[in-house]
LOTIVO-562221 format. One record per atom (N, C-alpha, C, O): x, y, z; residue in one letter. Coordinates in steps of 0.1 Angstrom, whole numbers, padded with zeros to 4 digits, always signed. Example, Ala and Ser with C-alpha at 12.3 -4.5 7.8 and 13.67 -1.06 7.14 Angstrom:
REM residues 2
+0132-0057+0078A+0123-0045+0078A+0132-0033+0078A+0142-0033+0085A+0128-0022+0071S+0137-0011+0071S+0129+0000+0079S+0134+0011+0080S
END
This chain:
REM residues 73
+1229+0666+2521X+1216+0671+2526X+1219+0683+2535X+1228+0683+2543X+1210+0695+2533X+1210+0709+2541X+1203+0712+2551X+1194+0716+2545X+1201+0713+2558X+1196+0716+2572X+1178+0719+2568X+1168+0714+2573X+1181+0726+2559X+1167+0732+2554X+1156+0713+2554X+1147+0709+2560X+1165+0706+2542X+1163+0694+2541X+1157+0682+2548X+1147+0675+2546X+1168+0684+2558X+1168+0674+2571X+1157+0677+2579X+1151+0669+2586X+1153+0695+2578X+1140+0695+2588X+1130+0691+2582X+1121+0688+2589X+1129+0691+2570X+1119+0685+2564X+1115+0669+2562X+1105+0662+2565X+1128+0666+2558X+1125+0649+2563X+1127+0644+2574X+1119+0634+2576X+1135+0647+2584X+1135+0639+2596X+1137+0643+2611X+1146+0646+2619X+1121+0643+2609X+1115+0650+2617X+1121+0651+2635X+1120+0662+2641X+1126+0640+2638X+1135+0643+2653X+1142+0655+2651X+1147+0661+2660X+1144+0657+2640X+1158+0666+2640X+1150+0680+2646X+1157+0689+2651X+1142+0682+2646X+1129+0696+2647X+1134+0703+2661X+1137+0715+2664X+1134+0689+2670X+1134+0687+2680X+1149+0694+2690X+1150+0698+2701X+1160+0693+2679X+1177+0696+2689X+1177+0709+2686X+1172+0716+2677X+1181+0712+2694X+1191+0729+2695X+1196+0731+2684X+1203+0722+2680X+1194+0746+2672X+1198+0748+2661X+1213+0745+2663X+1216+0734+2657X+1222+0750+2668X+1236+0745+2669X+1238+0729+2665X+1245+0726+2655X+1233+0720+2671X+1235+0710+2675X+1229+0702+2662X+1237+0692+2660X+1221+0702+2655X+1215+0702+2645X+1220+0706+2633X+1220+0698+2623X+1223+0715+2632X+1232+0718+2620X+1247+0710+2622X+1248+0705+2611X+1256+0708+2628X+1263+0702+2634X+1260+0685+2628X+1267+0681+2619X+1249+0676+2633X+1245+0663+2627X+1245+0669+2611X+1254+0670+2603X+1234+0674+2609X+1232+0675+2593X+1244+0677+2585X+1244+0672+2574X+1255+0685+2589X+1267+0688+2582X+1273+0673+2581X+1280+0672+2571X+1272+0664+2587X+1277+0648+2582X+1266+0636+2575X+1269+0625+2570X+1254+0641+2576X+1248+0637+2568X+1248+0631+2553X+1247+0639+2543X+1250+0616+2550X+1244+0613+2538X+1235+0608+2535X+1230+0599+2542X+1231+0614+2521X+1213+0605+2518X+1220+0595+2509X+1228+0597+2500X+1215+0586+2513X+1216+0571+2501X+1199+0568+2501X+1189+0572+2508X+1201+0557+2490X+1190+0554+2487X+1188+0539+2485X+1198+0533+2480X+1179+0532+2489X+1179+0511+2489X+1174+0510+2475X+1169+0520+2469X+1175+0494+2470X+1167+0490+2464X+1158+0481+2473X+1161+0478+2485X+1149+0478+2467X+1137+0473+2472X+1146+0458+2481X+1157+0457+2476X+1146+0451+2488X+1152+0439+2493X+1169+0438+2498X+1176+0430+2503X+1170+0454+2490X+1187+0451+2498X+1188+0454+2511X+1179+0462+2516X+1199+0448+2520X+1197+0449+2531X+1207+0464+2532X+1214+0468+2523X+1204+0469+2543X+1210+0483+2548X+1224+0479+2558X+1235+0485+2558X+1222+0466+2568X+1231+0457+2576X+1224+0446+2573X+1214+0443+2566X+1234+0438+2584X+1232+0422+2586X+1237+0419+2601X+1248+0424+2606X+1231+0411+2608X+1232+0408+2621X+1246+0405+2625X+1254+0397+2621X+1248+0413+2633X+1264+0409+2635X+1274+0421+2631X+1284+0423+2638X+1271+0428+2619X+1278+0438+2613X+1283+0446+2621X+1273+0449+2628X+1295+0452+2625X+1302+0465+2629X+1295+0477+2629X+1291+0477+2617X+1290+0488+2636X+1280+0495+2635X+1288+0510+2630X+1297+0516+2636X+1280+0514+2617X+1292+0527+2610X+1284+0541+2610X+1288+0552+2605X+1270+0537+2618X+1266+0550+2613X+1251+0550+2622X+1248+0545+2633X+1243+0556+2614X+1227+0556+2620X+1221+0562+2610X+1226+0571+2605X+1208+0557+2606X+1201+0557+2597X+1185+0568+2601X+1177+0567+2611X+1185+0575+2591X+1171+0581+2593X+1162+0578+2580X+1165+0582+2569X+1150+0569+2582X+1145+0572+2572X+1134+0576+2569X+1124+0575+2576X+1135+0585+2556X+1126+0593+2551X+1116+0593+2541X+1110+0603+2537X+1113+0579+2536X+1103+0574+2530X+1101+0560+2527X+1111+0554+2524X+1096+0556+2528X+1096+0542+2521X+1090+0532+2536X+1082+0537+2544X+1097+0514+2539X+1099+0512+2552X+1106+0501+2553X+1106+0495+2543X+1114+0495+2563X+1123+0485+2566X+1116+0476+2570X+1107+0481+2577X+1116+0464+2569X+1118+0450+2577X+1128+0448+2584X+1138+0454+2581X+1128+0441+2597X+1134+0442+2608X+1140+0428+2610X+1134+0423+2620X+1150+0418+2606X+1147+0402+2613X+1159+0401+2620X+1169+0405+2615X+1156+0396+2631X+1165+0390+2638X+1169+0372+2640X+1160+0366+2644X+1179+0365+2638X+1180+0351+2636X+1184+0347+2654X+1193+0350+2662X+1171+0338+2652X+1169+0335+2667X+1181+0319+2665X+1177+0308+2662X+1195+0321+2667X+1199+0308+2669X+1203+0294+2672X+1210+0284+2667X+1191+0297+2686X+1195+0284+2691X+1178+0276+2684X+1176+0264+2685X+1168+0284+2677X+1159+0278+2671X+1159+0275+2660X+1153+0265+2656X+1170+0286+2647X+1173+0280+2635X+1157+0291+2628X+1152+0288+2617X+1153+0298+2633X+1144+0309+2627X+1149+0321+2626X+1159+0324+2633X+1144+0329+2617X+1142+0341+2619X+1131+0347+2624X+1121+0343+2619X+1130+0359+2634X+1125+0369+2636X+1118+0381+2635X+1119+0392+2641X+1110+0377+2628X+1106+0392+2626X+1101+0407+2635X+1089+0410+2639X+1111+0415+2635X+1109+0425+2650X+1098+0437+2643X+1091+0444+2651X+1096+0439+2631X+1087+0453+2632X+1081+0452+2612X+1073+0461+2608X
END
């Protein structure tokens, strides 16, 4: 993804200092979901940060001393 790109889809980015900005975008990758796959899972090692640029996530968290899940958003 090109800087040009990134200002177009994600939109915080509008927001940083061109330096600083081009700088994120230069490590930038776009991946893409299928419909139900998960992106992580609770607990997972954290590898990165996600922007997203269309579509929308489900959020759950597993509440375990009740044996539910969560739903945050």
């Amino acid at each position: 993804m090109n800087a040009a790109d990134a200002n177009g889809k994600v939109v915080v980015l509008n927001e940083m200092p061109a330096e600083s900005r081009n700088t994120l975008v230069a490590h930038l990758v776009e991946r893409s979901f299928c419909s139900g796959q998960a992106l992580m899972l609770q607990g997972d090692a954290s590898d990165g940060c996600y922007f997203l640029t269309k579509g929308w996530v489900r959020v759950e968290l597993a509440a375990q001393d009740q044996g539910k899940r969560l739903l945050l958003g």
